[in-house]
C-alpha positions in Angstrom: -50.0 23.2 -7.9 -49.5 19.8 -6.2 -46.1 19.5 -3.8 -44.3 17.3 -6.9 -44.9 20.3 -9.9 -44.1 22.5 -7.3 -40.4 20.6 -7.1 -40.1 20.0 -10.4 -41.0 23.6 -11.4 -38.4 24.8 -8.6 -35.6 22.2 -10.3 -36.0 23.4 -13.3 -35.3 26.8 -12.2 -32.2 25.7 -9.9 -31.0 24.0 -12.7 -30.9 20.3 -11.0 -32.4 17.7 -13.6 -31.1 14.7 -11.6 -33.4 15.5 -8.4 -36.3 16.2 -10.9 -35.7 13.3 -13.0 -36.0 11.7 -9.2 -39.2 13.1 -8.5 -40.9 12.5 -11.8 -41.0 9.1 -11.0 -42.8 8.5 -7.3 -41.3 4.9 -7.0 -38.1 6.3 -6.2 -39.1 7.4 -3.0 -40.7 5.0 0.5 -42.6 7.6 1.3 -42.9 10.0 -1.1 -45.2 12.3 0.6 -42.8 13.0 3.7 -40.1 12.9 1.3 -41.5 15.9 -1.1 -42.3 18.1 2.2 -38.4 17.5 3.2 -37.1 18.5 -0.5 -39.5 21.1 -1.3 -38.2 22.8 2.2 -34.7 22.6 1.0 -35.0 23.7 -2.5 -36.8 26.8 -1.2 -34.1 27.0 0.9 -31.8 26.6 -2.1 -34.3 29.4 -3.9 -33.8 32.0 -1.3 -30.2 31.4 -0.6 -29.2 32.1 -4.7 -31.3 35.5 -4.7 -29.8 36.9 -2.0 -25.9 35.8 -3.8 -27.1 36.9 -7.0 -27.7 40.3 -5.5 -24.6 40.7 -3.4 -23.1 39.6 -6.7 -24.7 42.3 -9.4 -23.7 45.3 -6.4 -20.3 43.5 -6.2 -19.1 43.5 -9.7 -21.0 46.8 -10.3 -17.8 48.3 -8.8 -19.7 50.9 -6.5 -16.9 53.4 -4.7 -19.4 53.2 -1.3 -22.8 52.5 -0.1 -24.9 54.8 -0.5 -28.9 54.1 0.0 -31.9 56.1 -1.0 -33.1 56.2 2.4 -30.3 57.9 3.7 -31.1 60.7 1.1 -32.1 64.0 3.1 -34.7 64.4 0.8 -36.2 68.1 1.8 -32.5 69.1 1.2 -32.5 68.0 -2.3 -32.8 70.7 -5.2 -35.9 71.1 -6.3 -35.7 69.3 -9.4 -34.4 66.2 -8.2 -37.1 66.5 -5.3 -39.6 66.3 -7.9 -38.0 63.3 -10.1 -37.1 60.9 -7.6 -40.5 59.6 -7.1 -40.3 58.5 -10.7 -36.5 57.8 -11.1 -37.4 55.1 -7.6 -39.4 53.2 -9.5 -36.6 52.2 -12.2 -39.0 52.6 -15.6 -35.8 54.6 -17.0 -34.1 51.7 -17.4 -37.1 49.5 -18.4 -37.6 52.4 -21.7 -33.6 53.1 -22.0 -33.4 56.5 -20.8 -31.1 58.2 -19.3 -30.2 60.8 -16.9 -28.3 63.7 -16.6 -27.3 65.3 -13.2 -25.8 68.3 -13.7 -24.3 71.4 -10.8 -22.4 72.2 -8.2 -20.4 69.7 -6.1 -21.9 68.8 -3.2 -25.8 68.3 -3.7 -26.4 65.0 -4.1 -25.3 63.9 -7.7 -23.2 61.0 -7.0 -25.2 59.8 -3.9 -28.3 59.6 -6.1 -26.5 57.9 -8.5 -24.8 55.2 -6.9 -28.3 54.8 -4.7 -30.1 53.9 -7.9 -27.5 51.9 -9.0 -27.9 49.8 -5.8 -31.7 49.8 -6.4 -31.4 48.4 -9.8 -28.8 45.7 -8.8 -31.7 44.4 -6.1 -34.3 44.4 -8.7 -31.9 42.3 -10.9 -30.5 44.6 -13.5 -26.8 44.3 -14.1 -25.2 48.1 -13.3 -21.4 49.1 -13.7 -20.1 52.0 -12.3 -17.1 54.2 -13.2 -15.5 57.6 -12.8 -14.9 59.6 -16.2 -11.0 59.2 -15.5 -11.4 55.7 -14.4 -13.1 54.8 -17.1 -11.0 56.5 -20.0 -8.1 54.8 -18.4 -9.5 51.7 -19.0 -10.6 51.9 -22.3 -6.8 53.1 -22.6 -5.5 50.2 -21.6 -8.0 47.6 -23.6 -7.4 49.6 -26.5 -3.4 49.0 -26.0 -4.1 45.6 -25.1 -6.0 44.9 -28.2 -9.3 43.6 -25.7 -11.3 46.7 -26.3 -14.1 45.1 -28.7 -14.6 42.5 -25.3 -14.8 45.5 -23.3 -17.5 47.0 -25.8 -19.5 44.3 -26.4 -20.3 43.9 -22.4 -20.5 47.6 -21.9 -23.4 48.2 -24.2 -25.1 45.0 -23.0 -25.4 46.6 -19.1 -28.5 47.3 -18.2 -27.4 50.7 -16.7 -24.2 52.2 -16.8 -23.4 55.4 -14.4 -20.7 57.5 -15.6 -19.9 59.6 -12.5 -17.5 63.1 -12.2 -17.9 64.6 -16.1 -16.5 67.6 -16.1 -13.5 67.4 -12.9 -11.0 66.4 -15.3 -10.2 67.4 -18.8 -8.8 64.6 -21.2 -6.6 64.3 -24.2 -8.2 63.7 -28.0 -7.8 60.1 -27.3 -9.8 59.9 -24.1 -12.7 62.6 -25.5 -13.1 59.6 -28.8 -13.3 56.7 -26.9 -15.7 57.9 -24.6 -18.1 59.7 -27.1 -17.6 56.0 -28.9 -19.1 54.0 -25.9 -21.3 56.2 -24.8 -22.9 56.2 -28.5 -23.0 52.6 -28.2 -25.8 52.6 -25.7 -27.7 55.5 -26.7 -31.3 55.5 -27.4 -31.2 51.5 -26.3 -29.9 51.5 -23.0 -29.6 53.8 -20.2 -26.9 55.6 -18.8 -26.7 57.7 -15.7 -24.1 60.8 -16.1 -23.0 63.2 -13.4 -21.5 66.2 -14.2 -20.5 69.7 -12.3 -20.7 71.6 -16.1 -23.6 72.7 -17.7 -23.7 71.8 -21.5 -23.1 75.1 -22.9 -19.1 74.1 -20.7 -18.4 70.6 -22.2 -16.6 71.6 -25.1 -14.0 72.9 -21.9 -13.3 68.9 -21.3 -14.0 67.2 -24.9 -12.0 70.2 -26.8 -13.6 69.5 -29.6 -16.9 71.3 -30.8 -18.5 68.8 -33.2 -17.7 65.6 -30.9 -19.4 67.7 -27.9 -22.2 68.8 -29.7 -23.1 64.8 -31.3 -22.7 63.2 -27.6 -24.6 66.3 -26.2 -27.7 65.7 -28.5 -27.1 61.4 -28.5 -27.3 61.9 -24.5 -30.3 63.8 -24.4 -32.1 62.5 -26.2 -35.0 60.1 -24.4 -33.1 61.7 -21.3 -34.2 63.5 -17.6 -31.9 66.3 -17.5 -31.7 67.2 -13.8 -30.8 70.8 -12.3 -28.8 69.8 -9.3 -27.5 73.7 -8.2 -27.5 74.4 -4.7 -26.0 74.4 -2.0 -23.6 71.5 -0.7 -24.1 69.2 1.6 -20.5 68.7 2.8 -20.0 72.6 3.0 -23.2 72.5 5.5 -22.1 69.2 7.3 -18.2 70.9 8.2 
């Protein structure tokens, strides 16, 4: 590809038809040689500058609580089950086939840290993440649903690309709460991906949801196509103090 296509192919991707309906036509410029070098420089520039925004962007309105990398994962520490799915969770093909997954033990191990890490991951690779605590997020919902907003809400939620759903299990909710979140989390399910953390095993969310045929459909709609990951051991922050 010649220096012209190669600015007219970058325009079109920037978005600026003036400058490529400039360079289309080589009479415009003295010296239009020097003058493509100069321009192709700066929209590379232009390029470069926009990726990095865009990704600084996705983590930004993701609403991460903290930074927290997968290479600051003490990986040997890990239980052995998320040991041996990392590898595979690194390389993001949940998302690309709509899985999710399921962390599920005691506080302490790793859920959360995972979690956001992959989050952080998929907002670099150009997915569009959002992040909420379970009490967060049901007070949200509360408050669109009061508002009368919460079909807006819906409509972006189940477009995300990955939504992580951290702390299941830390706080029980009220009949209210346990509907709208079985409602959006069924929105995404078997299409898009969802990360959930949780400090219950399965056979204990009826303890937060209070209501056996609700926690039995969300239980089955969330495993389904899903990596449900053993996370027992012990904590971290017990060794570290």
């Amino acid at each position: 590809m010649d220096k012209r296509q190669e600015i007219i192919e970058l325009c079109k991707e920037l978005r600026l038809p003036s400058i490529r309906r400039m360079v289309n036509d080589e009479s415009n410029f003295k010296k239009p040689d020097e003058a493509f070098e100069v321009l192709l420089q700066v929209l590379h520039q232009e390029h470069s500058d926009r990726l990095i925004r865009s990704k600084q962007n996705r983590i930004r309105t993701a609403n991460f609580p903290q930074k927290k990398l997968l290479e600051e994962l003490v990986e040997s520490s890990l239980p052995d089950q998320a040991r041996q799915k990392l590898p595979y969770l690194k390389t993001l093909k949940f998302i690309e086939e709509g899985q999710n997954v399921i962390f599920t033990g005691s506080p302490g191990t790793g859920k959360s840290h995972i979690s956001i890490a992959l989050g952080i991951e998929a907002c670099l690779a150009g997915y569009k993440v959002f992040f909420a605590t379970v009490p967060s997020l049901i007070n949200q919902l509360k408050e669109y649903k009061s508002e009368r907003t919460l079909r807006s809400f819906e409509l972006k939620f189940e477009r995300y690309d990955l939504v992580i759903i951290d702390e299941l299990g830390y706080i029980s909710f009220d009949k209210e709460g346990a509907e709208l979140l079985f409602t959006h989390l069924s929105l995404r399910a078997g299409r898009k991906s969802t990360i959930i953390t949780s400090n219950l095993p399965f056979l204990k969310w009826q303890e937060i949801f209070h209501d056996p045929v609700l926690t039995a459909a969300l239980t089955d709609r969330l495993t389904h196509k899903s990596h449900v990951i053993n996370m027992n051991g012990p904590s971290f922050r017990m060794k570290e103090t």
